[in-house]
N, C-alpha and C positions, 0 to 999 in steps of 0.2 A: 776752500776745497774740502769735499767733504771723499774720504777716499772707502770704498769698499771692497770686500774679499768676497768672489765667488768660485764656487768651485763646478766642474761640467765633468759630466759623464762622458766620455770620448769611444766612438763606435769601434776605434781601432787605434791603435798608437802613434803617433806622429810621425812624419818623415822628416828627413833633414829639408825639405824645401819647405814645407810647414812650418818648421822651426824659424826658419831665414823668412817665412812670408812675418810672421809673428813678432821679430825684433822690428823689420820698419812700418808693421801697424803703431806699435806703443808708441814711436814719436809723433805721428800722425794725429791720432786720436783722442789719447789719454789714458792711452793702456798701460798703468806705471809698470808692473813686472809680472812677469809669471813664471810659473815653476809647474813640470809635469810629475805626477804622484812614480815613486819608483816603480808602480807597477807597469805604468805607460798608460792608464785606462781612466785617470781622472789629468785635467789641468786648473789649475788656480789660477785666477787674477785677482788683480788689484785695481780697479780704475776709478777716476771722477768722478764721482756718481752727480755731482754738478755740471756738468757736463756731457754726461752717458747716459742714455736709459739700457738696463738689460738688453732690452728688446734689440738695440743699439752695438750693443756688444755682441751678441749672438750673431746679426748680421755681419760684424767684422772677421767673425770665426768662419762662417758659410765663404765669405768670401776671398779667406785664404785655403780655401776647401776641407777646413775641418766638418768631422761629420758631427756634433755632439748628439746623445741620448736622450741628456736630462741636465736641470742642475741639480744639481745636488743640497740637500736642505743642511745650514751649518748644525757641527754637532752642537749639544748642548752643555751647557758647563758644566763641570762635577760641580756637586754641593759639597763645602767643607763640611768634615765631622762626618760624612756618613759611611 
């Protein structure tokens, strides 16, 4: 299993039926969990990537009629010492 974190720009914040579409894609798919940024406007996952292609995942978002933007690029590490 090899699992990754991405993050989506979200056109508008969630609804509760969004939410509820979103917990029974995860056991379907391979969507291990996700988490909406407290602002409402970004969402994180976690999924497969052995099993997911983004493109794949995106599709699952449309299809609980999330609107996404973009994804979002991970931040970068800090460098220690600087």
């Amino acid at each position: 299993m090899t699992l990754v974190e991405a993050t989506y720009q979200l056109q508008a914040p969630l609804t509760s039926a969004q939410l509820r579409a979103l917990g029974e894609f995860s056991n379907t798919y391979g969507l291990r969990r996700f988490r909406v940024e407290d602002d409402g406007r970004k969402l994180r996952f976690e999924y497969d990537a052995s099993r997911l292609k983004p493109t794949e995942v995106i599709h699952v978002l449309r299809g609980a009629k999330i609107a996404i933007l973009e994804r979002v690029p991970p931040a970068e590490p800090a460098l220690a010492g600087a």
